[in-house]
C-alpha positions in Angstrom: 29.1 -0.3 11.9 29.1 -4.0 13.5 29.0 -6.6 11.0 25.7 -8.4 10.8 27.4 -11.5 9.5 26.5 -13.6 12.6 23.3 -13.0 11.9 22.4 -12.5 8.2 25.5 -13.2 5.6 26.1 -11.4 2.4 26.5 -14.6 0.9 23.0 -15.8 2.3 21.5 -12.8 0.6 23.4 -13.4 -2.7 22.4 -17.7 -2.4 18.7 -16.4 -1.9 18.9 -14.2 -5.2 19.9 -17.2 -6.9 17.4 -19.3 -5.6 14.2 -16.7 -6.5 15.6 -16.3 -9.8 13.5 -18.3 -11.7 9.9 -16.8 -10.3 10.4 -13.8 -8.6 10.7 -10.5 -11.4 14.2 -8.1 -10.6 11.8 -4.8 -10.7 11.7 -1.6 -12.3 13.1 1.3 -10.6 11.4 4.5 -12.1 12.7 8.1 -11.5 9.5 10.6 -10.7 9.9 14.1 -12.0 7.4 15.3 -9.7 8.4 14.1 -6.9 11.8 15.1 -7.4 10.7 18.5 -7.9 8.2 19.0 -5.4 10.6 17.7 -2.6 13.9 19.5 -4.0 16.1 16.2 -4.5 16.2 13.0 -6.7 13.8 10.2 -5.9 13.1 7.0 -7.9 10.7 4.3 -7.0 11.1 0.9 -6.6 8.2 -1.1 -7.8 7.7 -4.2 -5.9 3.7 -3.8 -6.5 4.8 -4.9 -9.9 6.4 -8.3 -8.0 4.4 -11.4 -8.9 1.0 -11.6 -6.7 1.9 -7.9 -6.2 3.9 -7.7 -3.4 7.8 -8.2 -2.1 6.5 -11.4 -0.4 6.9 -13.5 -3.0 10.9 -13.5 -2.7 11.1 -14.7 1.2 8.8 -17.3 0.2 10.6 -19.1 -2.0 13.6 -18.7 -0.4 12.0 -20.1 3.2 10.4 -22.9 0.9 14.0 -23.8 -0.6 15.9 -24.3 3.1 12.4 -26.9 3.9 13.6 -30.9 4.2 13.0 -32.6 0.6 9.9 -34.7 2.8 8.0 -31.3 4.2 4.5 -31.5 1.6 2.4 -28.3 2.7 3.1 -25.4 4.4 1.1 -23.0 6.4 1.8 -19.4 7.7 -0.1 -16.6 9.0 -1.0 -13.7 6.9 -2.5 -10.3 6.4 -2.4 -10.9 3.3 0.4 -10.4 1.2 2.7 -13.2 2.8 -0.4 -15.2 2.8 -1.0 -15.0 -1.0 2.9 -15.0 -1.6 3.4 -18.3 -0.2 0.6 -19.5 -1.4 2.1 -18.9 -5.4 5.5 -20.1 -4.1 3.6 -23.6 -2.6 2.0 -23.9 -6.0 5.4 -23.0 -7.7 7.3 -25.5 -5.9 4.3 -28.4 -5.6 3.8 -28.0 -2.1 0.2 -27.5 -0.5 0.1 -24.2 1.3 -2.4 -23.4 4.1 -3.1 -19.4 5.8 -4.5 -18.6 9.0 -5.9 -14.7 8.2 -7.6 -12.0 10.5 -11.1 -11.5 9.9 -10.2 -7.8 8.8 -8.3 -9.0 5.7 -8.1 -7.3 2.5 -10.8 -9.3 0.2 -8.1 -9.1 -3.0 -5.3 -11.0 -0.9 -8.1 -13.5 0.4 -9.1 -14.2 -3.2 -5.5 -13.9 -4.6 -4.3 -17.1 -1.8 -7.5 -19.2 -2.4 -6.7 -18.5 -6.6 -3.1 -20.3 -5.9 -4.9 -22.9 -4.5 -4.4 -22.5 -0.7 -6.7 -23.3 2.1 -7.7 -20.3 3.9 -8.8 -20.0 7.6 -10.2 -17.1 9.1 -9.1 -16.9 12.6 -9.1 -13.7 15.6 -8.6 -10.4 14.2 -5.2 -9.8 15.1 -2.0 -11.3 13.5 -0.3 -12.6 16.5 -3.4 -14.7 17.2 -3.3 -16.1 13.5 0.6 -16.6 14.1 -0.1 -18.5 17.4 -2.8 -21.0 15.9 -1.0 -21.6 12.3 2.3 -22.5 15.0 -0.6 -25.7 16.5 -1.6 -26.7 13.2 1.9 -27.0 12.0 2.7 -29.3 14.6 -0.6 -31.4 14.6 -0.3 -32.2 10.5 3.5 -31.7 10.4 3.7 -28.9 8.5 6.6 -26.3 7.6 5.3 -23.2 9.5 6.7 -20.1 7.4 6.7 -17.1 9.7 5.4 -14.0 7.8 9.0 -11.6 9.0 10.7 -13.7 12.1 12.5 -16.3 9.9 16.5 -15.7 8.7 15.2 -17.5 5.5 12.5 -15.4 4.8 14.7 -12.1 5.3 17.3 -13.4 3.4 14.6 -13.5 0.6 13.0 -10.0 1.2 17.2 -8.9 0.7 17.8 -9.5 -2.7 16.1 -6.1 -3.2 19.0 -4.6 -1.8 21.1 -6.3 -4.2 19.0 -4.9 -7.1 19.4 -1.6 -5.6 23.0 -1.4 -5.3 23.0 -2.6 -9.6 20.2 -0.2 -10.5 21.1 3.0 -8.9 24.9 3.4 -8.8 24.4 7.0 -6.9 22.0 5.5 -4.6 22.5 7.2 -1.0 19.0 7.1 0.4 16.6 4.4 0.8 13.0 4.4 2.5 11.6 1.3 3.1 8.6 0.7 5.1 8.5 -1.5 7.9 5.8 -3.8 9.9 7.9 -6.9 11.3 10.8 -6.0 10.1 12.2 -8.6 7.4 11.8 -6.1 4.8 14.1 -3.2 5.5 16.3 -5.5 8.0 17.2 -7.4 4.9 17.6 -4.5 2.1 20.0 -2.5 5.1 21.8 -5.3 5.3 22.2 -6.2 2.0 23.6 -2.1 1.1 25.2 -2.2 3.8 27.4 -5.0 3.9 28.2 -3.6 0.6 28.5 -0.3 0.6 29.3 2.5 2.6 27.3 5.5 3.2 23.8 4.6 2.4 21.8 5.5 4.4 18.4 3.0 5.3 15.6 4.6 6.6 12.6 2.9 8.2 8.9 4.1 7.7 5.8 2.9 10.0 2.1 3.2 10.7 -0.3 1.6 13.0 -3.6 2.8 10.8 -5.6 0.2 8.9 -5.1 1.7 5.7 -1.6 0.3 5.7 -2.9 -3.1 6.8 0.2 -4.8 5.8 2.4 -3.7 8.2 -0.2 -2.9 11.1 2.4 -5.6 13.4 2.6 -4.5 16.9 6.5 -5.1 17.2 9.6 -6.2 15.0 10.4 -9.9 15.8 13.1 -12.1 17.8 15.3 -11.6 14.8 13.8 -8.5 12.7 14.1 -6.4 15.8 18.2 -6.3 16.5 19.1 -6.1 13.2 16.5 -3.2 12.8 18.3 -1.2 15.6 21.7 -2.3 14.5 21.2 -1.3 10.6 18.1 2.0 10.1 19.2 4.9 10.4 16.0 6.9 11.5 12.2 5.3 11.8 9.1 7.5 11.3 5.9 6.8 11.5 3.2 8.6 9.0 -0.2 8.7 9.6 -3.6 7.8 7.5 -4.4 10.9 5.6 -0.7 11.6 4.6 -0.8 7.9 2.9 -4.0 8.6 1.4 -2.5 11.3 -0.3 0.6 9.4 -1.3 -1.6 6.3 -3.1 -3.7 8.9 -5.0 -0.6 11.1 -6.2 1.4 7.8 -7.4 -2.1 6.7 -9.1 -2.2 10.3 -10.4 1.6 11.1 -11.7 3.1 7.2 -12.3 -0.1 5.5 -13.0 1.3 2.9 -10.3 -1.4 1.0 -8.0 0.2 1.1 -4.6 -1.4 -0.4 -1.1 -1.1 1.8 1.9 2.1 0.0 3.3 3.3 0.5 0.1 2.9 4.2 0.3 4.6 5.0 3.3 7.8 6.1 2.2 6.0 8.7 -0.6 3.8 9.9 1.8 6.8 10.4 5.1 8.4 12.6 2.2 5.2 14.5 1.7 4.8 14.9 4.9 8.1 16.7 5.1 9.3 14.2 7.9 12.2 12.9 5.7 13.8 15.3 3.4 15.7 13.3 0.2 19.2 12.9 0.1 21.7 16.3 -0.5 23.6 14.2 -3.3 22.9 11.1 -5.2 18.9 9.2 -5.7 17.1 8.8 -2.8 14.7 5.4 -3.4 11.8 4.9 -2.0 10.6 1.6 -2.1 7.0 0.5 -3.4 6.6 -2.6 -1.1 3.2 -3.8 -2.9 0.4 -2.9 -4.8 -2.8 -5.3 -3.4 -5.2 -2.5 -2.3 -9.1 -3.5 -2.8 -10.7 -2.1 -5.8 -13.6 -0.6 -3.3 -10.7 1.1 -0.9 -9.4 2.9 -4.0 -12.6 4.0 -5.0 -13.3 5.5 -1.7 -9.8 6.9 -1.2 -10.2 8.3 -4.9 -13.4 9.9 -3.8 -12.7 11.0 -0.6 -9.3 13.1 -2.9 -12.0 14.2 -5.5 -13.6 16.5 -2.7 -10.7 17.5 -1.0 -9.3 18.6 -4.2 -12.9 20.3 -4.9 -13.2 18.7 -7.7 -16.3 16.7 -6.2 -19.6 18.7 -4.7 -22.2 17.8 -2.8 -24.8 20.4 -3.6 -28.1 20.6 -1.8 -30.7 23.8 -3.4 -34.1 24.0 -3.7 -36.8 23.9 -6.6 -40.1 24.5 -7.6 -42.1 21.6 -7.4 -43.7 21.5 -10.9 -42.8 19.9 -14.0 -39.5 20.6 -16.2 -37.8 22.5 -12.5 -36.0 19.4 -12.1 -34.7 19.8 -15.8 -34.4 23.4 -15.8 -31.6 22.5 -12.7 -29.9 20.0 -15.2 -30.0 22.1 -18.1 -27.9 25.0 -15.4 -25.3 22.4 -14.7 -24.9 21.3 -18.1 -24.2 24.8 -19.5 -21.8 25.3 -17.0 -19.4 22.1 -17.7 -20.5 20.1 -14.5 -20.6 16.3 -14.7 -23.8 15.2 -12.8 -22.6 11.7 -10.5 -26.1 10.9 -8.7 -28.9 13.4 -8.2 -31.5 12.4 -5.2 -34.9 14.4 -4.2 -35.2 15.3 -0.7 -38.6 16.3 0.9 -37.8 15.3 4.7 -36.0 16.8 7.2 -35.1 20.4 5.4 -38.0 23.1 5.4 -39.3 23.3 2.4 -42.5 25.3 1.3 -45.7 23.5 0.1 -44.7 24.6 -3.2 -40.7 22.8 -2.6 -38.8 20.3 -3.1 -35.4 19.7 -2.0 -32.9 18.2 -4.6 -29.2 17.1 -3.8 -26.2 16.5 -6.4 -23.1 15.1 -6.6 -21.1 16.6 -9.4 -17.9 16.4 -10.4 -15.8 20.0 -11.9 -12.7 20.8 -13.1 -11.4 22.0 -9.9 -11.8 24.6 -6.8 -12.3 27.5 -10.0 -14.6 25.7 -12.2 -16.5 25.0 -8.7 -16.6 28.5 -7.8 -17.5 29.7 -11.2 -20.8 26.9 -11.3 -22.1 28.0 -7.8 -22.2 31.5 -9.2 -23.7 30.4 -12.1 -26.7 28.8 -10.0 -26.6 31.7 -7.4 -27.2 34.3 -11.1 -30.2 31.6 -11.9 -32.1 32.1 -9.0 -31.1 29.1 -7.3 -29.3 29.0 -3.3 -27.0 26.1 -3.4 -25.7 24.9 -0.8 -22.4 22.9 -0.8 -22.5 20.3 2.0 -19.6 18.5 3.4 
């Protein structure tokens, strides 16, 4: 392999760890049983969504921040969020005004998150690059420091150290998966393992959906990009459902809150499009944890119903008093949980003598559903289970 020390030093990376030190946590790396079982190899997780402002952005902040002339007072980037709000904490950190240009489509915790650090946030375009290209004229009409979210040596140099906590944490470490939008991510943590040690092997993970909003970047950058196809060895690219999946299992198992660019490595392995290391841990890194409260509930939804433990049941009564608790009273004695309950006399043919009634309930799973359908069915009642 060609050294990347004309690009991006191990002495850089080792400099920015210093630098960080004092804000940015060294995070856990946690083994996962299930995982390890399910997918016949080791795998541990490392939990940058546990960072400070939940994300590994916080590290390539302060290091950009640190290389800035004494004289530079604000800065101002371009964000989907997590650099946004990173540089935002590292501004406040380091008494510097901080100033993002976001998409329109940006995540409402990361927009609340940057404005709670005291940045100003403008809302600009709904793509990246556009935000990138108008932050770039604002820099240069208030002389500002613009902070690139992924193009900037500085900023890789910061997203790096990780590597450097792998190397200490795992000593068997031979895989790492590491998801990639621009690139400073897993172009820093492969060149930080492997500038110092042989054998690892780095392994990129993509997606273009919105789910993963974080790394949703059309291309690596000026920089990002060579050192991406000097030091990966493989990129994959996973798509929405499988990193739906992966955020509801690591909620499930590890009781870890992960975003969808966070989840890209879990879900390639669910997938079955990388298989874990013959020998030694295979990592998979946990890039950040700011997913909107309302996303979750709608991802842990949608998983409810695909894991049939969440029915949509539409039947018919008689429409006279107690029917409507006679139905209950059926659902009750069977163990359901009733979630919403709605009357429907439109649209469905009903006799005079009818109503229609829909449910949401939640059951123990695809059994206990199957058993409270019979149930109904041996009551006189026709469910049906809509989709």
């Amino acid at each position: 392999m060609a050294s990347v020390a004309d690009t991006l030093s191990l002495d850089q990376i080792k400099r920015a760890r210093e630098v960080v030190a004092d804000v940015a946590r060294d995070t856990q790396v946690i083994g996962s049983r299930y995982l390890s079982r399910t997918t016949g190899g080791v795998i541990a997780l490392k939990a940058e969504n546990l960072q400070r402002t939940g994300s590994f952005k916080l590290r390539g902040a302060l290091n950009k921040i640190a290389s800035l002339d004494p004289s530079v007072k604000g800065v101002i980037t371009a964000s989907a969020g997590n650099h946004g709000q990173s540089l935002a904490y590292a501004a406040r950190a380091r008494g510097l005004t901080a100033t993002i240009f976001m998409p329109e489509r940006a995540a409402l915790s990361k927009i609340a998150a940057a404005e709670e650090s005291g940045a100003e946030v403008v809302f600009y375009a709904d793509s990246l690059e556009a935000c990138v290209d108008a932050a770039r004229e604002r820099a240069e009409a208030e002389s500002l420091a613009f902070v690139h979210p992924f193009d900037d040596i500085a900023v890789v140099a910061g997203q790096a150290t990780i590597g450097l906590e792998l190397l200490e944490e795992v000593p068997d470490l031979s895989r790492v998966l590491v998801p990639v939008g621009g690139g400073g991510l897993a172009a820093g943590i492969a060149a930080a393992i492997k500038e110092s040690r042989a054998g690892v092997e780095v392994i990129g993970i993509q997606s273009h959906c919105l789910l993963a909003d974080g790394i949703a970047v059309k291309r690596p950058g000026e920089i990002t990009g060579p050192l991406l196809e000097r030091l990966l060895d493989e990129l994959v690219s996973v798509d929405q459902d499988a990193i739906a999946d992966a955020i509801m299992l690591l909620l499930e198992r590890t009781k870890l809150v992960v975003e969808g660019a966070g989840a890209v490595g879990v879900a390639a392995l669910r997938q079955g499009l990388i298989e874990p290391a013959e020998s030694g841990t295979t990592v998979v890194v946990l890039s950040g944890g700011n997913i909107d409260t309302g996303v979750l509930a709608d991802l842990a939804r949608h998983h409810e119903t695909e894991r049939g433990r969440r029915l949509r049941i539409f039947t018919k009564i008689p429409d006279e008093p107690g029917s409507l608790a006679a139905l209950l009273t059926c659902l009750g004695d069977g163990g359901a949980n009733l979630i919403d309950v709605d009357h429907v006399r439109e649209g469905v043919g009903l006799a005079v003598s009818e109503t229609g009634v829909e449910l949401v309930i939640e059951t123990r799973g695809p059994e206990h559903a199957k058993r409270l359908l019979k149930l109904m069915q041996n009551r006189g009642y026709k469910p049906d289970v809509l989709s």
